[in-house]
C-alpha positions in Angstrom: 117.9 86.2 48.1 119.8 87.5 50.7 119.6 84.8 52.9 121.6 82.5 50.2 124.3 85.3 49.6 124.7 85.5 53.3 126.4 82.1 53.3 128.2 82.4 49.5 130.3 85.3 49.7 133.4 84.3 48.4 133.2 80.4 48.7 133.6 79.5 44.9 131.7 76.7 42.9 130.3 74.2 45.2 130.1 70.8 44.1 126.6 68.9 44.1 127.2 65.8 41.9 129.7 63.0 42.7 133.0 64.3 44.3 135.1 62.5 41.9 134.3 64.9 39.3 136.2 67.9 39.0 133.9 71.2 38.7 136.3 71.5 35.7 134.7 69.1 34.1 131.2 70.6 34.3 130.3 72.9 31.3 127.0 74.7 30.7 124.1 73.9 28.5 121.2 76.3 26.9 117.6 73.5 26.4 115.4 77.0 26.2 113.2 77.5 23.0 115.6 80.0 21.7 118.8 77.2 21.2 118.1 77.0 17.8 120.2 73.7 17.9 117.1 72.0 19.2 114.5 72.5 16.5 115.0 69.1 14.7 114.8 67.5 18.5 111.9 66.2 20.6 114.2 67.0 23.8 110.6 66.0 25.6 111.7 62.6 24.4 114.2 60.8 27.0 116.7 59.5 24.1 117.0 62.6 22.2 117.2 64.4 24.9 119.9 62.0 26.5 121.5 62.4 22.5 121.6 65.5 22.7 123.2 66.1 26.4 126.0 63.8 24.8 127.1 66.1 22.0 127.2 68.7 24.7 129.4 67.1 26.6 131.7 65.4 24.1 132.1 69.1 22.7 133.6 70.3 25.8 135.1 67.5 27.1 133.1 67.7 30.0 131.1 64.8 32.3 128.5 67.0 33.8 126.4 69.9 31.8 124.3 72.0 33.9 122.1 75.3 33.7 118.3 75.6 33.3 117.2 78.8 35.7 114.2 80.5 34.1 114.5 78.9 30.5 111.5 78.7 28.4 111.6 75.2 27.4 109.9 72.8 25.3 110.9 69.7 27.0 107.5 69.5 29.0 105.3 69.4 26.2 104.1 65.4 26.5 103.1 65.9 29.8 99.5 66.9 30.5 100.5 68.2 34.1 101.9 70.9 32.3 99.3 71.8 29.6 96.2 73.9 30.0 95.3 77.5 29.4 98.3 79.0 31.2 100.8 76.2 30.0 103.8 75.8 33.0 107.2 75.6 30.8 109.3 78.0 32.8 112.1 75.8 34.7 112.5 77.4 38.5 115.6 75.3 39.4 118.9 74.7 37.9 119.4 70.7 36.2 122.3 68.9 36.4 122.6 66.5 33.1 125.0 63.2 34.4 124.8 59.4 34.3 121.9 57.8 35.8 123.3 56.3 39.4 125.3 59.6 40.0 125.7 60.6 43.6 124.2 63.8 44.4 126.1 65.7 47.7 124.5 68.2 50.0 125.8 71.8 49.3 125.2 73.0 52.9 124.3 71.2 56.5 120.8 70.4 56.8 118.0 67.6 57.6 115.2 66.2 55.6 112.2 67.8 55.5 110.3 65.7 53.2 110.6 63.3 50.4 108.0 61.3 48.3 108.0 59.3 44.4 106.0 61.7 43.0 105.9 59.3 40.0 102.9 61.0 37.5 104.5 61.0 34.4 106.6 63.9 33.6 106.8 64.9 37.6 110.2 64.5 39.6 110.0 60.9 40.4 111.4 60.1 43.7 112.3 63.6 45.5 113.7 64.9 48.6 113.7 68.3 50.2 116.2 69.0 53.0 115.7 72.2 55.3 119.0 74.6 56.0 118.6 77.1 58.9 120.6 79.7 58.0 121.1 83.1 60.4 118.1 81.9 62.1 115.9 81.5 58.6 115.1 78.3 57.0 116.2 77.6 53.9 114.7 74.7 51.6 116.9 72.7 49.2 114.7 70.3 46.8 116.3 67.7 44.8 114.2 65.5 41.7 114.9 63.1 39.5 116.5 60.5 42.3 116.5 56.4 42.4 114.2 55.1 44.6 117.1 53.8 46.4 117.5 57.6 47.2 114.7 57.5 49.1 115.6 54.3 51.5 116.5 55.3 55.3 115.3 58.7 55.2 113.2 59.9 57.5 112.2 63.5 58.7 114.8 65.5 60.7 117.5 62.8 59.7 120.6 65.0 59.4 122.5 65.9 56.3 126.2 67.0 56.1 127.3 69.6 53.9 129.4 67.3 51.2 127.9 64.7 52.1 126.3 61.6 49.8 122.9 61.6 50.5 121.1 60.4 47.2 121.8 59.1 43.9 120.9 60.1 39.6 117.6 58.1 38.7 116.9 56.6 35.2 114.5 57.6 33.0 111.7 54.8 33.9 112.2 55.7 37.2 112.3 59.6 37.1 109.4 59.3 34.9 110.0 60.2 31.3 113.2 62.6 31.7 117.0 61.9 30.6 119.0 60.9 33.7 119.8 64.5 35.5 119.2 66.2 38.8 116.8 68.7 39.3 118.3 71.3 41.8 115.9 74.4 43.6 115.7 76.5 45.8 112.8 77.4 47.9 111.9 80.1 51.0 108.5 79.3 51.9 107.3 75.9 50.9 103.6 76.8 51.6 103.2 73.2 53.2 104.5 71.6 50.7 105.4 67.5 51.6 108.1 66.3 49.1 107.0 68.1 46.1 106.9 72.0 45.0 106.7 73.4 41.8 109.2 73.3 39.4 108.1 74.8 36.5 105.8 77.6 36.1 103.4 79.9 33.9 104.4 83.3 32.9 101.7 84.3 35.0 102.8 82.9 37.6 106.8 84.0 37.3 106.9 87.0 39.3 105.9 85.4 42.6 107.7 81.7 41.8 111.5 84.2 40.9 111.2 85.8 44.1 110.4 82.5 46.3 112.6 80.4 44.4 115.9 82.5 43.9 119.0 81.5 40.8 120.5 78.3 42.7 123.8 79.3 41.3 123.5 82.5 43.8 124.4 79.0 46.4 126.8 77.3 44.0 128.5 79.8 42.1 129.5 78.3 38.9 130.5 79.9 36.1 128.0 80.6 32.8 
């Protein structure tokens, strides 16, 4: 973790969705088992999920909702990816809930590592992973839940400016089953990894995932 508060000290909330939105108009949003608000909702199904996202955001006035890290959630449970004797249903990144088409900006300087459409129902859909070298460590950023426009022109080492416009929100037949949102992690060592890693994972699995994929907010810094 060290290696993201190296480059954070200080530098406030840093924006990752469409610059034309304030960060003032981002609010938080709890979709762990524990919100009791969700136990008449599916929020595994798109719409509800996407109903629910709404009343969020008309509540606070807001156009983005966000949060995510390390919530136990139900939301994967009609995807058999995620199923089995250890189910995976702890969410290693932090999700930004916006309209489908949404640009998605680049919260440091980097180049693309990877990308892929890993389109398997209930994966990321179209995904790309740039690499940040930070103090003379690499750093991995992954973003899911993309267009497959997103995914046009981009080839390995092509660089990535910090603030920059690199990718856009997909919708939910293209980002394969989920309401339109961007899935935002970070990773230290992708263990060769090619446009995809883990985003959810099994208690069992948690202590090693928390240490390789550190709180994203230690990077953007915005306010719970």
């Amino acid at each position: 973790m060290e290696i993201v508060q190296s480059i954070t000290k200080g530098s406030g909330p840093i924006p990752i969705l469409d610059s034309g939105i304030p960060v003032s108009q981002y609010c938080p949003i709890n979709l762990s088992k524990d919100n009791r608000e969700l136990n008449s909702i599916n929020v595994s199904d798109a719409k509800e999920c996407q109903d629910y996202v709404d009343v969020v955001l008309k509540r606070n006035g807001s156009r983005v909702a966000y949060g995510g890290y390390l919530e136990k959630r139900n939301l994967y449970g009609d995807s058999e990816r995620f199923k089995g004797q250890e189910p995976r249903d702890i969410h290693l990144g932090m999700d930004f809930w916006c309209e489908a088409g949404t640009q998605v900006l680049a919260p440091l300087d980097g180049a693309v590592h990877s990308f892929a459409n890993n389109s398997d129902f209930g994966n990321y859909g179209p995904t790309v992973i740039l690499r940040h070298q930070i103090n003379g460590n690499s750093l991995y950023t992954l973003y899911g839940h993309l267009s497959l426009e997103s995914l046009e022109g981009l080839y390995m080492g092509k660089v990535i400016e910090k603030g920059e416009s690199f990718a856009f929100l997909g919708t939910p037949d293209i980002n394969v089953g989920y309401a339109p949102h961007l899935h935002f992690q970070l990773v230290l060592d992708l263990d060769n990894y090619q446009g995809d890693y883990p985003g959810v994972c099994s208690e069992k699995d948690l202590i090693y995932f928390r240490k390789n994929c550190p709180d994203p907010n230690l990077l953007l810094g915005y306010p719970f």
